[in-house]
C-alpha positions as CSV (number, residue, x, y, z in Angstrom):
1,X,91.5,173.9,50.3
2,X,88.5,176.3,49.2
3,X,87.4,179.5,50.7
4,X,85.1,182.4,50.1
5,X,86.6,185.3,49.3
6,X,85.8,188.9,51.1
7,X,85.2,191.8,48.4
8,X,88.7,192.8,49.4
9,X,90.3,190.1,48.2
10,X,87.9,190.1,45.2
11,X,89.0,193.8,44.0
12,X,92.5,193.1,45.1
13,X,92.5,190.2,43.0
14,X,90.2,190.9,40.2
15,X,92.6,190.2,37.0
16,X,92.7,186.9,37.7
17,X,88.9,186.6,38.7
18,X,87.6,188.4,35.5
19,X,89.5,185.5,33.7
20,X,88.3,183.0,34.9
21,X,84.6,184.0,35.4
22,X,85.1,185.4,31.4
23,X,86.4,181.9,30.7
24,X,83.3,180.1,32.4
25,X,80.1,182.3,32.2
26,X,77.3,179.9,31.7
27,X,74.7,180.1,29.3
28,X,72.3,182.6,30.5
29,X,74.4,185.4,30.2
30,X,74.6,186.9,27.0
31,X,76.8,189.1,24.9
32,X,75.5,192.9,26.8
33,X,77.7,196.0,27.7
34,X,79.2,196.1,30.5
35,X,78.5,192.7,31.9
36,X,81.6,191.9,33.4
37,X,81.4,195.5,35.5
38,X,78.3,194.0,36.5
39,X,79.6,190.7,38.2
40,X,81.6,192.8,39.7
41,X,79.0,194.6,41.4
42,X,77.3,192.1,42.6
43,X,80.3,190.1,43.7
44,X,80.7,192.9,45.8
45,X,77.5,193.0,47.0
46,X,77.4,189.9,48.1
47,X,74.7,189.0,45.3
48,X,77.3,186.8,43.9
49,X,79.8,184.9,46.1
50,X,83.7,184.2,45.2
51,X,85.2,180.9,45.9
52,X,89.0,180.3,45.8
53,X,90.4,176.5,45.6
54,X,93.8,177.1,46.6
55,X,97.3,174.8,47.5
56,X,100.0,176.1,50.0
57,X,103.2,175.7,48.4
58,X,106.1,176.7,51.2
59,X,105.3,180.5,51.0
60,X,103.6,180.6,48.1
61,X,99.4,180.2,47.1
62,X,99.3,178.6,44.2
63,X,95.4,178.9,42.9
64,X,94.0,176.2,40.5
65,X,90.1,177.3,41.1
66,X,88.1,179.7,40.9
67,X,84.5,180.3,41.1
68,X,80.9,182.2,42.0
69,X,77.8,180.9,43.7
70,X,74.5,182.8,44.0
71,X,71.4,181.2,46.1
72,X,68.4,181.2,44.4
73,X,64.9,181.3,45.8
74,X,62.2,180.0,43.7
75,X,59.1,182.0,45.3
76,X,56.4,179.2,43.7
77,X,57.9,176.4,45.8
78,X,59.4,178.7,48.3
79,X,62.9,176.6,48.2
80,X,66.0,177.8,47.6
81,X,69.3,176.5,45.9
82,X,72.6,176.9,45.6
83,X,73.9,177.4,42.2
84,X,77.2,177.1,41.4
85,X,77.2,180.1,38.7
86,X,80.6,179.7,37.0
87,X,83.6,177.1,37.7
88,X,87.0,177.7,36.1
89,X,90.2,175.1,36.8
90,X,93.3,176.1,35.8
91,X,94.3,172.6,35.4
92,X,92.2,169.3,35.4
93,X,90.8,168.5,39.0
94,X,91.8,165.5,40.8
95,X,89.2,163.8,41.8
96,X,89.7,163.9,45.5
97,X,90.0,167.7,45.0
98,X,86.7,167.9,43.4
99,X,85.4,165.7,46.4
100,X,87.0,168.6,48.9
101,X,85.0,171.2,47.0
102,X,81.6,169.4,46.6
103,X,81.9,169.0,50.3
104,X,82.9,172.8,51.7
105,X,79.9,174.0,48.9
106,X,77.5,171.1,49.9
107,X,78.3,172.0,54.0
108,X,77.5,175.8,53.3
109,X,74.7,175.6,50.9
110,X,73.1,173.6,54.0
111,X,74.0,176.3,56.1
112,X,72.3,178.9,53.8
113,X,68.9,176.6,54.3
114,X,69.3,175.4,50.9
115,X,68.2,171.8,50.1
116,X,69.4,172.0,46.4
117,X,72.9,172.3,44.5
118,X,72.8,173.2,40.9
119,X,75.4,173.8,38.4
120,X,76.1,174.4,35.0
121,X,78.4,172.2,32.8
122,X,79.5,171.2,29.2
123,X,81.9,169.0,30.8
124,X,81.4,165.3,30.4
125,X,83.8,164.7,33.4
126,X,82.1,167.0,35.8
127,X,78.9,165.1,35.0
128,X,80.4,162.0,35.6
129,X,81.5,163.2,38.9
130,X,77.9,165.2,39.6
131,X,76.7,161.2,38.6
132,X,79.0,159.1,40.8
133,X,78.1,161.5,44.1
134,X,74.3,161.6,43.8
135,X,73.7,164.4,41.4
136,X,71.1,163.9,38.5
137,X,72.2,164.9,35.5
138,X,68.9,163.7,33.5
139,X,67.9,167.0,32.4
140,X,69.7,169.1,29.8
141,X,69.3,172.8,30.1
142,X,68.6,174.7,26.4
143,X,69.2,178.3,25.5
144,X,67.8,180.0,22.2
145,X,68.9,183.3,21.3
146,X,65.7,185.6,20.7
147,X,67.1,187.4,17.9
148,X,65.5,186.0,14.6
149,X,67.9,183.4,13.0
C-alpha cells in the first residue's frame, strides 16, 4: 500500500525520511547549506508532498518506500505535471508493487489536473518499467555544474 503522509507524520518521522530523500535527491539539487532544512520546509508546506509505500506485518508497518512529489506548472504551455521528485526503496521493488505505486501516483496526479508524470532515474530497471507501462524514456536529462572545470 502507498499513502501521503500529513506533516505530522513527516516531523514525527523525519530520521527516516531525511535518509531516504538524502539517498535519492535528483540532479537539480546541488551541494548548498542547509538544503535538507529546506525540504523540510516545504514538505511541510505542502510544496513538496511525502509518499509512504508501506506492508502490514501482524502489528507491525514495515516501510520499504519512501518518496516526494511536487506538481509543476509550466506557465508557457499552461500544463502542469507531476514529478516524482525523489524515490528511495529500501529493497528492490517487485514488480507488481511498483505497478501498485504507478497506479495510486498516476490516480492522484489526474486528480491534481495533471496530464503528465515525470520522474528522475539512473536506474535501468525503473526505465524498463517507465518503458513497459507507456512512459517515454527517449530523452536524457543533463546537468553541468557552473563552476569553471
Amino acid at each position: 500500500m502507498m499513502i501521503k503522509l500529513l506533516p505530522k507524520d513527516i516531523t514525527k518521522n523525519w530520521d527516516t525520511i531525511s535518509y531516504a530523500i538524502e539517498n535519492s535527491l535528483p540532479p537539480i539539487v546541488g551541494e548548498v547549506p542547509g538544503r535538507m532544512n529546506r525540504i523540510l520546509e516545504s514538505l511541510l508546506a505542502g510544496g513538496l508532498e511525502c509518499w509512504v509505500g508501506y506492508v502490514q506485518e501482524d502489528d507491525r508497518v514495515k516501510i520499504y518506500s519512501i518518496g516526494t512529489s511536487k506538481i509543476l506548472h509550466d506557465d508557457s504551455s499552461n500544463t502542469k505535471t507531476f514529478l516524482m521528485y525523489s524515490v528511495f526503496n529500501f529493497a528492490p521493488l517487485e514488480e507488481k508493487l511498483w505497478l501498485e505505486h504507478f497506479i495510486t501516483l498516476r490516480k492522484y496526479a489526474e486528480s491534481r489536473g495533471c496530464s503528465r508524470m515525470t520522474a528522475y532515474t539512473d536506474s535501468p530497471r525503473m526505465l524498463e518499467l517507465a518503458h513497459k507501462f507507456g512512459g517515454d524514456t527517449r530523452y536524457t536529462f543533463c546537468s553541468f555544474p557552473t563552476n569553471p572545470l
